[in-house]
C-alpha positions, 0 to 999 in steps of 0.5 A: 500500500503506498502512503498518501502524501498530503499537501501542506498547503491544506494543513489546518493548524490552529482554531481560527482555521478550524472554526472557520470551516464551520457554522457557529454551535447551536446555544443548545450544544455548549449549554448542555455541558454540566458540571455534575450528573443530573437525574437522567444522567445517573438514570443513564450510566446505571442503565450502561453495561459499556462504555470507553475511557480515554487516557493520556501518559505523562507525555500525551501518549493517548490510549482508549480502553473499553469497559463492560459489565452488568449494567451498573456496575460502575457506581454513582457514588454522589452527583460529582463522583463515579467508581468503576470496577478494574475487571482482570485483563492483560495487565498492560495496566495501560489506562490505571498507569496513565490514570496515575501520571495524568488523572485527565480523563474522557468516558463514553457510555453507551446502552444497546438500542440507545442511539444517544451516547453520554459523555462524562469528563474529569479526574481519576484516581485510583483506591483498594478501599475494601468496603468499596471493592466488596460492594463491586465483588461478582461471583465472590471476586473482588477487583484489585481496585476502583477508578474514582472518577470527579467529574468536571463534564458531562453531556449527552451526544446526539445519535447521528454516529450510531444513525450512520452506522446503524450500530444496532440495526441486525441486518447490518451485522456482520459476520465475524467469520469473515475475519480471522481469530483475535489469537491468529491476527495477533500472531500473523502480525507478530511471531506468525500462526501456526499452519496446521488448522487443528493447532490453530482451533486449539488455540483459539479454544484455549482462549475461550476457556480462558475467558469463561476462567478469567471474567472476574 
């Protein structure tokens, strides 16, 4: 595949640039942003089973990590504050090192069948509080610990994205067959996959076990 050169000459580097490209904001659109979790907001995050955060590194490396569980699971603590449950994972610890070098954060919480999304933004933490994590304990599994998030922002988004792309929509589905495995991507771009096709399924049955060992 050979790179697309772009033209400098059409690089937009500063705001002014950019908001010239555009009709102003609706009054709607800025007034919207809270500052805390109204009634329909909290409504809306323990309805979530899903949502992404966005973190940055020390040095604006930006990292997004997706988030699910049961719908509510990530717990309104008070109209300023969330705690989300760290569920295992690859330990990368990608999003909780980059909590601890820059609390900066940005969620996203979706609900299936909802086009509209919520976004919340704030300052995280992370806390081992026992009486918190027993709260979140599923299947007599506690997390390692919580992310506390304070939020600074939150507004609902509208659903032109999901309208698109019509996310929900069946008949849009499709069929994950036509891809291969998440173990032979990985290794077809790392150390190479095994070509023997019953040693490939293995693997791939090995990773569903691990799943159903490994949720909580």
């Amino acid at each position: 595949m050979t790179a697309l050169q772009l033209n400098p000459d059409f690089a937009i580097a500063d705001e002014q640039s950019l908001r010239a490209l555009f009709e102003p904001t609706h009054a709607l659109a800025i007034v919207k942003c809270q500052n805390s979790l109204g009634e329909h907001a909290q409504e809306f995050i323990r309805r979530s089973p899903f949502f992404c955060i966005g973190t940055q590194s020390s040095e604006g490396r930006a990292d997004v990590s997706p988030r699910g569980d049961p719908p509510g699971f990530v717990k309104v603590l008070d109209e300023r504050t969330l705690a989300i449950p760290d569920r295992p994972g690859n330990n990368r610890l990608d999003t909780l090192s980059n909590i601890v070098a820059n609390p900066n954060v940005g969620l996203l919480f979706l609900i299936p069948g909802f086009d509209d999304t919520l976004r919340v933004n704030g300052r995280a933490s992370l806390t081992n509080d026992p009486q918190l994590l027993t709260s979140m304990s599923v299947a007599d599994r506690l997390p390692k610990l919580a992310i506390i998030v304070t939020v600074n922002e939150v507004f609902m988004h509208c659903a032109k994205a999901f309208r698109r792309s019509r996310l929900w929509s069946p008949d849009h589905f499709q069929d994950r067959k036509e891809m291969p495995s998440l173990i032979k991507i990985i290794l077809d771009e790392t150390t190479g996959a095994p070509k023997d096709g019953d040693e490939m399924r293995k693997m791939d049955e090995e990773l569903e076990q691990a799943y159903r060992k490994t949720l909580y």
